[in-house]
C-alpha positions as CSV (number, residue, x, y, z in Angstrom):
1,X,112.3,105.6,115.8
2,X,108.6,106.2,115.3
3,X,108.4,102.4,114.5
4,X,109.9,101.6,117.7
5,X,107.8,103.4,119.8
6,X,104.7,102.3,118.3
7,X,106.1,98.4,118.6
8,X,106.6,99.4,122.2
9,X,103.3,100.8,122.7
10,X,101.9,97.6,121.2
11,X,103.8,95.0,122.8
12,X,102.3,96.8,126.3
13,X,98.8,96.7,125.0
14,X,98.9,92.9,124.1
15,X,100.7,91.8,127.7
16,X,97.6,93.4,129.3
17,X,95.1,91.7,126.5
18,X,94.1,88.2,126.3
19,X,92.5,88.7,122.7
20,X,93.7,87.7,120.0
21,X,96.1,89.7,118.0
22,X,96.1,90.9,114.2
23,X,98.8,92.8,112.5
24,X,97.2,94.7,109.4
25,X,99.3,96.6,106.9
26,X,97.9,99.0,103.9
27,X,99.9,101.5,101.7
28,X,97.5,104.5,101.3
29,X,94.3,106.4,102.9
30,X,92.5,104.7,100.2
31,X,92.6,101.2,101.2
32,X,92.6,102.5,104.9
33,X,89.2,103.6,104.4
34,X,88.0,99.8,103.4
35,X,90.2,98.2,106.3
36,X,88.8,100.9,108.9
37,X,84.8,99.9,107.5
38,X,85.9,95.9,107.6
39,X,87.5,96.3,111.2
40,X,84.6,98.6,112.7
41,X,82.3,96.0,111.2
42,X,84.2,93.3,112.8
43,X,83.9,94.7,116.7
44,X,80.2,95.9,116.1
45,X,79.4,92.2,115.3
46,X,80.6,91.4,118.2
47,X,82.1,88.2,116.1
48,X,84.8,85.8,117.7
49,X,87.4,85.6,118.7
50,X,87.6,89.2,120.1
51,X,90.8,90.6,118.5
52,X,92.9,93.6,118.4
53,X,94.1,94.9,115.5
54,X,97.3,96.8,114.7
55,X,97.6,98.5,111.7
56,X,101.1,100.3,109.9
57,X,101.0,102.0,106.7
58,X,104.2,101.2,104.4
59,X,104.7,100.7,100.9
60,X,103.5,97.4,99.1
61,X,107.0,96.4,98.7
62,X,107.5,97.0,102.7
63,X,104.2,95.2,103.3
64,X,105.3,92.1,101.6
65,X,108.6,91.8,103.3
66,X,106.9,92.1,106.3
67,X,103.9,89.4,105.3
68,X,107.2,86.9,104.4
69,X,108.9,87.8,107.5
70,X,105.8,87.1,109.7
71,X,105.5,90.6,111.2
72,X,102.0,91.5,109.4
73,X,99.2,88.9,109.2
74,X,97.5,90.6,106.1
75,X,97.8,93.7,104.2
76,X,95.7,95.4,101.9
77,X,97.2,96.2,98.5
78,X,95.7,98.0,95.2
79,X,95.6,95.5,91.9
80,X,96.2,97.5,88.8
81,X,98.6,97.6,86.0
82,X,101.3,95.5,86.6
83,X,101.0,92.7,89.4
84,X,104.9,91.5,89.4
85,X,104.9,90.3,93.4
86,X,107.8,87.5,94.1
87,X,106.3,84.3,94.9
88,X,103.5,85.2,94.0
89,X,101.7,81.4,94.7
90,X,102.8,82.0,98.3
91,X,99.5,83.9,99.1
92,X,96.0,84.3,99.3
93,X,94.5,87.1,97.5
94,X,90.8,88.1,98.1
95,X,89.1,91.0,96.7
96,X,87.5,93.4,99.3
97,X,86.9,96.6,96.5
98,X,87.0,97.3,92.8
99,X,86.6,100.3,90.6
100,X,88.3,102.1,87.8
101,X,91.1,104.7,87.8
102,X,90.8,107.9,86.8
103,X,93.2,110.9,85.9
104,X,92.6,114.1,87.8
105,X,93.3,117.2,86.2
106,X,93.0,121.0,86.6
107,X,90.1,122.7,85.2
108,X,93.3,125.3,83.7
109,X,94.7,122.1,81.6
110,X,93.1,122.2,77.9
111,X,92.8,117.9,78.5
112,X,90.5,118.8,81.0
113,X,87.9,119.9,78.1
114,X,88.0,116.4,76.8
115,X,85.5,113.5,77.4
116,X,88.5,111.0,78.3
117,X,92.5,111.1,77.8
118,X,94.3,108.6,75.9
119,X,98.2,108.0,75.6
120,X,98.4,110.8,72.8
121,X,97.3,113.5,75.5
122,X,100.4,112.3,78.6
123,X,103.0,113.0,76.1
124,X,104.7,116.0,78.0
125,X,102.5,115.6,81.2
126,X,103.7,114.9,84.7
127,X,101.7,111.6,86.4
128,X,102.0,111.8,90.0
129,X,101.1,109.2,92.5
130,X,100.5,109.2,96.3
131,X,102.7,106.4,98.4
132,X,104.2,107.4,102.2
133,X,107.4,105.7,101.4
134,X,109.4,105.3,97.6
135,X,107.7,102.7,96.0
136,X,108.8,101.0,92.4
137,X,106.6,98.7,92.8
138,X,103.7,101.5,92.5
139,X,105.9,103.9,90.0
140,X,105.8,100.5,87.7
141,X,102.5,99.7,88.3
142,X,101.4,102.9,86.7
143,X,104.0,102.7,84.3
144,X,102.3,99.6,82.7
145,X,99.0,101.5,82.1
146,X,101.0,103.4,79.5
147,X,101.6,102.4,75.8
148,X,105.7,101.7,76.2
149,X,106.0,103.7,73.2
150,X,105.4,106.8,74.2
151,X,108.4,108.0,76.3
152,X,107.8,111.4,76.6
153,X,106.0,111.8,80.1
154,X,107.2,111.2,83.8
155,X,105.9,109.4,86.5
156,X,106.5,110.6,90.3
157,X,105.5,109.8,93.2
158,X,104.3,112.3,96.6
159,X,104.5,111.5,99.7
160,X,100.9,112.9,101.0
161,X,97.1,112.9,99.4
162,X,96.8,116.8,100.3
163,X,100.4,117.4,97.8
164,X,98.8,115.1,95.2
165,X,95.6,117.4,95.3
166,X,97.0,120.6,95.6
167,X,99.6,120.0,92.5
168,X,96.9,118.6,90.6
169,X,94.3,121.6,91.3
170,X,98.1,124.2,90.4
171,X,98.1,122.1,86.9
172,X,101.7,121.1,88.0
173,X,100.5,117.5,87.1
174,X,98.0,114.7,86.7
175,X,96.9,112.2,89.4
176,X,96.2,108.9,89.2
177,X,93.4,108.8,91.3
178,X,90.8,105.9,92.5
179,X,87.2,106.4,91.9
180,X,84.8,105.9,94.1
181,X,87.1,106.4,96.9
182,X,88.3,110.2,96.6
183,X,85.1,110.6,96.9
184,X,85.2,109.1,101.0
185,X,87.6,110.7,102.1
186,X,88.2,114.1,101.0
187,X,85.9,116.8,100.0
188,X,85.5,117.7,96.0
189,X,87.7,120.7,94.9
190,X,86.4,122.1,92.8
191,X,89.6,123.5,91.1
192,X,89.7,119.3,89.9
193,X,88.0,117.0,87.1
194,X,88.0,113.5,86.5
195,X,88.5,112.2,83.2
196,X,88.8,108.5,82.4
197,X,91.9,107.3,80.9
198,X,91.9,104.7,77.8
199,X,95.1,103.2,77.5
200,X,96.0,100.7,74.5
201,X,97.8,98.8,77.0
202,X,95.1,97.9,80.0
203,X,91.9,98.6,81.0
204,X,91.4,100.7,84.1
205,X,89.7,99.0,86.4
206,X,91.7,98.1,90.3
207,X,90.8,96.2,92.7
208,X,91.6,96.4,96.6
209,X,93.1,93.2,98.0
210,X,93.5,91.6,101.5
211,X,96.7,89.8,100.8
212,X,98.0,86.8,103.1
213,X,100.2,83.6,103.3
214,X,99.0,80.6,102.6
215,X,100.8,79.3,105.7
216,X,99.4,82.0,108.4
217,X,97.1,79.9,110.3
218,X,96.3,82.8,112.8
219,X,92.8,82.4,114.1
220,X,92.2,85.8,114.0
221,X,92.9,86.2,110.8
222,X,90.8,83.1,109.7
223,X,87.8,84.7,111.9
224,X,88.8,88.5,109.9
225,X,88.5,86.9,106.2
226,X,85.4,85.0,107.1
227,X,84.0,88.6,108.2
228,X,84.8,90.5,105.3
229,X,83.4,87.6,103.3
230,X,79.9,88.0,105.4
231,X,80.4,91.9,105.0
232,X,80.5,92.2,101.4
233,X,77.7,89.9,101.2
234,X,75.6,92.2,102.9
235,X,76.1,95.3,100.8
């Protein structure tokens, strides 16, 4: 129902706009921090055409459903771990932010003593994740990081950064956490640490990506990659 009445609200907005129009999907407040940057930097530039955007958080899996089924231009989606997408060669990928992943942990867990964690130190551990809706394709992403030998941890998913933070700071579990952009958009508690992670299986670094078909020949989403191109230039 929610979704209805957002598509309502939108489908009003665009009868009284003659912009161009730009559906935008991302799966956390981590890549919505990048996609709010690249859109305000879009209108400040003034660039053309003059679009308006419309943006829906959903899982990755929901995201690309939607990207085949034409009813999100783009979406922004978190490379790390394991990349299994289905027809894969169908889209474009560009990368609009990389960094490394780090395991938060409670200054009351022992690990947190230790200069960086490796597989030895999950066995036992709860790993928890932030994604609004169920997600396998996350829950397996994470799972790759891990040496498939060791069996004895879990891997969940929450539904909201504030319950990742809060279980992590109670020493209920450990969170897989982005670096660099915990940092934007939540203040430090200091109840947390960050310890890097060094797995036998992958190396940690992610990387944000704008993801889109091939076949979308949407001028405003031509007009949107071309700016994020000239924005990262700049930094």
């Amino acid at each position: 129902m929610n979704n209805f009445d957002s598509t309502v609200s939108e489908l009003k907005n665009i009868a009284k706009s003659v912009e161009e129009t730009l559906y935008i999907g991302y799966f956390s407040i981590f890549d919505a921090f990048i996609m709010e940057k690249e859109i305000i930097n879009y209108q400040k530039s003034k660039s053309q055409p003059p679009i308006s955007f419309f943006t829906t958080e959903e899982s990755v899996e929901h995201s690309l459903a939607d990207l085949a089924l034409n009813k999100l231009d783009c979406a922004y989606i978190n490379h790390y771990g394991s990349y299994d997408i289905p027809q894969a060669d169908l889209y474009e990928y560009m990368p609009v932010y990389s960094n490394e992943m780090v395991l938060g942990i409670s200054k009351q867990n022992k690990l947190s003593e230790k200069e960086y964690l490796d597989e030895d130190d999950l066995v036992g551990q709860t790993l928890c994740y932030y994604s609004i809706e169920n997600s396998d394709f996350m829950r397996k992403t994470f799972a790759a990081t891990v040496d498939e030998k060791i069996r004895n941890y879990q891997i969940e998913r929450v539904s909201s950064i504030e319950q990742l933070m809060t279980s992590t700071a109670l020493n209920q579990s450990i969170a897989y956490i982005p670096r660099g952009l915990i940092d934007q958009i939540m203040q430090p508690d200091p109840e947390i640490v960050y310890r890097h992670f060094r797995s036998k299986q992958k190396n940690q670094k992610y990387s944000m990506q704008l993801i889109y078909l091939k076949t979308n020949k949407s001028k405003a989403l031509k007009s949107f990659v071309q700016s994020i191109k000239n924005f990262n230039l700049q930094k």
